[in-house]
N, C-alpha and C positions, 0 to 999 in steps of 0.2 A: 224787375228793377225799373224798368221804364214807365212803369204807372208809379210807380213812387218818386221819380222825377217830375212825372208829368202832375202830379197831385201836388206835391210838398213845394214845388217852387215852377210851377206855369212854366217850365222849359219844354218842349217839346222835342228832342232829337231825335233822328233817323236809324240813326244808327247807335246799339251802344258796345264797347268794346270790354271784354274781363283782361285784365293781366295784371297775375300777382294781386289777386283779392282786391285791384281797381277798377273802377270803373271808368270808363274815358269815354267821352263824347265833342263834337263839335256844333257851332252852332253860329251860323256867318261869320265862320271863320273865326270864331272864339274855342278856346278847348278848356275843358269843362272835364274834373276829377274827383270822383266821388271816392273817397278814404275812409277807412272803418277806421274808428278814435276810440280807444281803448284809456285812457286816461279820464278825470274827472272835469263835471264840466264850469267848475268854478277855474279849474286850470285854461277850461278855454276863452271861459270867457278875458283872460289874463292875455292872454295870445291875442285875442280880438285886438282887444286894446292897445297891446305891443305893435299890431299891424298898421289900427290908426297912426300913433305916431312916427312910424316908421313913411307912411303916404306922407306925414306934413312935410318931410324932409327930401320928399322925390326917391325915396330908396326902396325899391323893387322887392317886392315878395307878392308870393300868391294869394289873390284877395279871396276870405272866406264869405263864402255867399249866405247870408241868411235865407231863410226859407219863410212863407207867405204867412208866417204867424211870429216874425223876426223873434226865430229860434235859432242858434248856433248849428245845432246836429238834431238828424234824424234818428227813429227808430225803425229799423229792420228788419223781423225776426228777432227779436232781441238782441240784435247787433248795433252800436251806434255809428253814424256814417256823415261824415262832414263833406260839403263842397264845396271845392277848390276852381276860382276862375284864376287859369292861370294864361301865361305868352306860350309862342309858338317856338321855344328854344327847349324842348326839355328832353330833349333825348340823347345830346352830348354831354361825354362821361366827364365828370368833374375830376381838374387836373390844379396841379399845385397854385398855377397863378389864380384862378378862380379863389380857391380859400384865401387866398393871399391878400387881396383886393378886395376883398367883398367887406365881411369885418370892418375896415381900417374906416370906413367912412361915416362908422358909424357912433364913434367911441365917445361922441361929444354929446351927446343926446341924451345923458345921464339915464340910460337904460333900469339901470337899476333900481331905481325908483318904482318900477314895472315889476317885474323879477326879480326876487332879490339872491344874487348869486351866492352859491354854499360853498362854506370852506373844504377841498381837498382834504385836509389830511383828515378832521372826521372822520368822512363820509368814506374814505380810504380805512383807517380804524375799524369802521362798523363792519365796511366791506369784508375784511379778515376775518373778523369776530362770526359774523353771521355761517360763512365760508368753510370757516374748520368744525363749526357744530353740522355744516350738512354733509362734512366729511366723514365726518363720527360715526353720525347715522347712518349714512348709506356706504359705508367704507365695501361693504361685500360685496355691493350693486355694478361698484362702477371701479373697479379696481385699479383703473390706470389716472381716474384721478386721483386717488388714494396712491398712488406710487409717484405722483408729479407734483402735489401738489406745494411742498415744503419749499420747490424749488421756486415756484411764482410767488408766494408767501413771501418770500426770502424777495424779491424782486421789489415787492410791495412794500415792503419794512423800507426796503433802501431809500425806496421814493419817500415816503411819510420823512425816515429821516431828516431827511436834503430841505423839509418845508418847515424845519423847527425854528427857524429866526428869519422866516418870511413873514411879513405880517399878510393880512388877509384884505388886501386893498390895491386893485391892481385898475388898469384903462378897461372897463368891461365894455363889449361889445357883442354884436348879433354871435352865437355859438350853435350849437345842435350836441343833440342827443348822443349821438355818432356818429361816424365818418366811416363808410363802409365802402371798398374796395371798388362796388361795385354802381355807387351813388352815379346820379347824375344831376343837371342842372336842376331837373325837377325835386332832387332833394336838397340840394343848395338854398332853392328861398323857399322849403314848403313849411309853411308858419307852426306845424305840428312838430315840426323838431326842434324847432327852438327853445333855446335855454340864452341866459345873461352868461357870461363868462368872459374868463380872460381870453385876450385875443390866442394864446399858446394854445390852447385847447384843443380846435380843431386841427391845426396845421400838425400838432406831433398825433394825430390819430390816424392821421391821413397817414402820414409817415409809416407810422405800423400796422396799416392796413398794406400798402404799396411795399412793405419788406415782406411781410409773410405770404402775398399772395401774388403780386406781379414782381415789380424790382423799384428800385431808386437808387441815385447816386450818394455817395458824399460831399461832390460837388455840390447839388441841388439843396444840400441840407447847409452846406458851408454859405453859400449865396443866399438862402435865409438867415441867416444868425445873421451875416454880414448889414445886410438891409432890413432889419423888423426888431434885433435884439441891441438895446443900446445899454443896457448895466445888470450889472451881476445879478440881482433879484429875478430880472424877467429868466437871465441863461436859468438859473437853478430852478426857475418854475420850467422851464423847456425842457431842462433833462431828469427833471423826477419826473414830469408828464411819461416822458419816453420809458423811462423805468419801469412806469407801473402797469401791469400786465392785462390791462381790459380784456383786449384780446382774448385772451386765455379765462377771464372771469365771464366773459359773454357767453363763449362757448360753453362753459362747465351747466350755465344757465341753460344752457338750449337742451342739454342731454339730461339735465335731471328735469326740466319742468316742462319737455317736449318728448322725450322718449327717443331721439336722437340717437347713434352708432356712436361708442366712444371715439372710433375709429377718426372721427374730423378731429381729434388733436393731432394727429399725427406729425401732420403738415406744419406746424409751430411747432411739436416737442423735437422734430427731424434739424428744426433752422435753428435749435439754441445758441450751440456756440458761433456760428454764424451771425445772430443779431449781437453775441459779447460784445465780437470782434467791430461790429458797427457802434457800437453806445459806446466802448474804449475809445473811437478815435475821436468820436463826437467831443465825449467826454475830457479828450487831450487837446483837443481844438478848445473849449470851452473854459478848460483852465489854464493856458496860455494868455488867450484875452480879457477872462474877469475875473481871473482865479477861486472859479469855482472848484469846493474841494473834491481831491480827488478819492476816489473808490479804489483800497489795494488791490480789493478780488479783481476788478476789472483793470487794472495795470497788468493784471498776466496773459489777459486774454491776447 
């Protein structure tokens, strides 16, 4: 690897580090990430772009390095591999106020013009659709998601419902791919996760990352609505976000197209009525204030 840095972009480091199929280097005191990019590279070079204008603005992300024949990505072994010159903060775990703050400054910037962000309830539709045909087929394989899965379905329906008289036109601002429990600030500006989206996006992924796997309050969710959600559209985008069960669609991803232990659902299928009980108050809080309508089934929880 260190002759393919030292070839592809005249960087010379001392030292190179693996962790989690990265590569990490420093270089007077700059640090330097090389990421395998699995995606196409017409998408990155969209990303490039997005970086650009995100610099004209003073707004922080990780700059992608071209290499010495100003190429986007490397090839590897037939692996592709992008480099990231990033700051020296990236090792603190990303926490509510970070998603919070970061976004908002950027929603003026008519992003979308860049990326142009997809409707939900689709791409929520296809999601199902695709879902229950790989249910069909592998029902014998993976039996326990063949035994759960009507109930996440059933999660997903509710959210698709709740977006039927939202129109498809919201403050879009910087988003990511996912929001994983275990992120840190180096996933917060790293330009390969980036998507256009509404500012809800992250924050309620965050949320159901930090319910199924460490904790959160309902304080901390009430003191968001309080300061970030100001009319019913944005609430009803925040709690179909919450509804719909990514979580549980990621994971099924990771066991059928990674060979995976069913055994990692447990952890979610164990906290159901426990997260009811969180989306019901959510959801009575939310219909107090914008009268968003409410869910019977979740009135009992």
């Amino acid at each position: 690897m260190k002759n393919a840095i030292n070839y592809y972009y005249n960087l010379y480091p001392i030292n190179i580090y693996q962790n989690d199929r990265l590569y990490k280097f420093s270089i007077e005191s700059v640090e330097y990430y090389l990421v395998p990019y699995n995606n196409d590279l017409r998408t990155l070079t969209t990303i490039y772009e997005l970086t650009k204008a995100l610099k004209q603005y003073n707004i922080y992300c990780h700059e992608i390095v071209e290499n010495n024949k100003k190429e986007l990505a490397i090839n590897i072994n037939n692996k592709q591999y992008v480099l990231l010159k990033t700051a020296q903060y990236n090792d603190e775990k990303l926490n509510f106020d970070n998603l919070m703050y970061y976004p908002l400054v950027t929603s003026a910037l008519h992003l979308e013009n860049i990326i142009h962000p997809k409707n939900w309830r689709n791409l929520w539709m296809e999601k199902i659709d695709y879902f229950e045909y790989q249910v069909s087929n592998f029902k014998k394989k993976f039996p326990l998601i063949r035994e759960t899965s009507s109930y996440y379905i059933g999660l997903a329906e509710n959210g698709i419902q709740m977006l039927l008289d939202i129109p498809n036109s919201h403050d879009y601002c910087i988003s990511h791919y996912r929001i994983k429990n275990y992120y840190t600030l180096f996933d917060l500006y790293n330009p390969l996760e980036f998507t256009v989206d509404s500012k809800i996006r992250d924050i309620t992924e965050y949320c159901k990352e930090e319910f199924f796997y460490n904790t959160i309050s309902i304080d901390s969710i009430i003191y968001y609505i309080d300061n970030n959600i100001f009319n019913k559209e944005q609430a009803i985008l925040f709690f179909s976000r919450l509804l719909y069960p990514s979580y549980y669609f990621d994971l099924c991803d990771e066991i059928i197209y990674n060979n995976l232990n069913e055994n990692i659902l447990s952890n979610i299928i164990n906290k159901n009525y426990e997260y009811e009980q969180f989306l019901s108050r959510i959801l009575t809080y939310l219909h107090i204030k914008y009268q968003v309508p409410e869910i019977e089934w979740l009135k009992k929880s």
